[in-house]
C-alpha positions as CSV (number, residue, x, y, z in Angstrom):
1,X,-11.9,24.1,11.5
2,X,-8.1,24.7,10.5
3,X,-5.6,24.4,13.2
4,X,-2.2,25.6,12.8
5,X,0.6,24.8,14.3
6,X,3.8,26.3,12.9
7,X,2.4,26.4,9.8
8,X,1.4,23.0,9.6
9,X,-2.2,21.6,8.8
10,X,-2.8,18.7,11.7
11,X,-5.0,15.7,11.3
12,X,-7.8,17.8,11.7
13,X,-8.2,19.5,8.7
14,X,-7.4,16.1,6.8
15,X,-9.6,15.1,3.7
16,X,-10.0,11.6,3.5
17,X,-10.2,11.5,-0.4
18,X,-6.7,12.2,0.0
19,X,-5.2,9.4,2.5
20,X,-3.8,7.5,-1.0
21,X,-1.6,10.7,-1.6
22,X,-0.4,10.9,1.3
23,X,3.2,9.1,1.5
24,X,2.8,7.2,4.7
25,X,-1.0,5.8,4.8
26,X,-0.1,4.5,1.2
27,X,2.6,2.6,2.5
28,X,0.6,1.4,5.0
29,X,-2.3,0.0,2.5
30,X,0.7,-1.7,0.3
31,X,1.9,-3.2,3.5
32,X,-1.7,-4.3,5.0
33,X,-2.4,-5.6,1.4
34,X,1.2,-7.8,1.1
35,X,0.4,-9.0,4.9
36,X,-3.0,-10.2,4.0
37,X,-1.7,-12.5,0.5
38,X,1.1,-13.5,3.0
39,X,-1.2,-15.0,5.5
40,X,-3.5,-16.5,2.8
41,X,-0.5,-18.4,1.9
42,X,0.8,-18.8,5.1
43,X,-2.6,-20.7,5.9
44,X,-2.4,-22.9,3.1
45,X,1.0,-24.4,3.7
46,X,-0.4,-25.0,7.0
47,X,-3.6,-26.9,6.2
48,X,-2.2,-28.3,3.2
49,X,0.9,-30.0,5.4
50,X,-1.6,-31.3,8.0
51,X,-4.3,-32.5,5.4
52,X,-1.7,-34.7,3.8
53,X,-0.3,-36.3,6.8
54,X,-3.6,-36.8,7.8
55,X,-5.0,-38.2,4.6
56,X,-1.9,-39.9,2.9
57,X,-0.1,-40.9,5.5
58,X,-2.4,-42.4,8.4
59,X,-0.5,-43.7,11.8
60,X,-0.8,-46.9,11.7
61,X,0.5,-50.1,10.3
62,X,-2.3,-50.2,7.6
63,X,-1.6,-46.5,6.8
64,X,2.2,-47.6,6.4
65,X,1.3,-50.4,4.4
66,X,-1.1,-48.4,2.0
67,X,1.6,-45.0,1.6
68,X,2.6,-45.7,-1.5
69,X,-0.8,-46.2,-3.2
70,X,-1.5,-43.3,-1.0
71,X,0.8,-41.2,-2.3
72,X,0.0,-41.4,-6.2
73,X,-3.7,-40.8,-5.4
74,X,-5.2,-37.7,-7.4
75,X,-6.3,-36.3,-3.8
76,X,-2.9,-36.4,-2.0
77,X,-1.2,-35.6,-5.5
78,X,-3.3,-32.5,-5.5
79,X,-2.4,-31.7,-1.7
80,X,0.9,-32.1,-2.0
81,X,1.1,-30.1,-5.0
82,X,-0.7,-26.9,-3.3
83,X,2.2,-27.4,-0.3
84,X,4.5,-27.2,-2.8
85,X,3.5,-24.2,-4.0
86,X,2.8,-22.6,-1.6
87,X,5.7,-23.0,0.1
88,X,7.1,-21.4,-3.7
89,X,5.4,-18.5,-3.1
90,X,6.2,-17.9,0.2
91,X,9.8,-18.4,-0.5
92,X,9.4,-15.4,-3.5
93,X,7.5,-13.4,-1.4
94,X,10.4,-12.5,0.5
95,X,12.4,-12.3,-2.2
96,X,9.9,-9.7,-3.8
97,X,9.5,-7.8,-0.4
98,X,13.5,-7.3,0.1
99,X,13.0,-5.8,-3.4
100,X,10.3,-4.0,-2.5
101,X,11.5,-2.6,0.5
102,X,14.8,-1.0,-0.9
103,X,13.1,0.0,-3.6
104,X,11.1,2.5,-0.8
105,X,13.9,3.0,1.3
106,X,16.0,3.9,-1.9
107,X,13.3,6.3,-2.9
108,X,12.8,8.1,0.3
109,X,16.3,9.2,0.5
110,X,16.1,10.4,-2.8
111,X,13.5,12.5,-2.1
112,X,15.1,13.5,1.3
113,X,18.1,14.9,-0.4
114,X,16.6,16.4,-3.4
115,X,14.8,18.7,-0.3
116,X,18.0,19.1,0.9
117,X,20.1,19.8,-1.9
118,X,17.6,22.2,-4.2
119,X,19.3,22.5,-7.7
């Protein structure tokens, strides 16, 4: 069934085949998509930050005393070098997503104007 509504096609003559065309629900899927590698990353700074105080540097005065063989060990070596980058990444990732952002904010006022302004 087609509704109109000055001249307008509403949600209920939408084909789904075509929710990637549309404008809007594909900048929601790029955003659900950066939110989700976010959070991965978000999560492993996390664990990996707990998991090495935990494992490398234990509270107590034998865990103080055993830190620095601690530290070089291929297991807290490892840890430490997933915190690392992951905290990297996270730091890019907004770098990338203020570039992504104007990129789309750029565009859509292009494409606002150019209705505007027909040449």
């Amino acid at each position: 069934m087609l509704i109109r509504l000055f001249n307008y096609e509403t949600y209920t003559n939408m084909n789904l085949l075509n929710v990637k065309d549309n404008m809007f629900f594909s900048f929601i899927i790029q955003l659900f998509h950066m939110i989700k590698f976010y959070g991965f990353w978000m999560i492993v700074h996390y664990a990996t930050t707990h998991i090495y105080s935990y494992m490398c540097t234990p509270k107590s005065i034998i865990g103080f005393i055993t830190s620095p063989l601690l530290a070089i060990s291929p297991v807290c070596r490892a840890v430490d070098w997933m915190r690392t980058i992951s905290i990297y990444t996270i730091e890019n990732m907004w770098y990338i997503f203020g570039i992504w952002f104007s990129t789309h904010m750029t565009g859509l006022f292009r494409g606002i104007t150019q209705r505007i302004n027909p040449r």
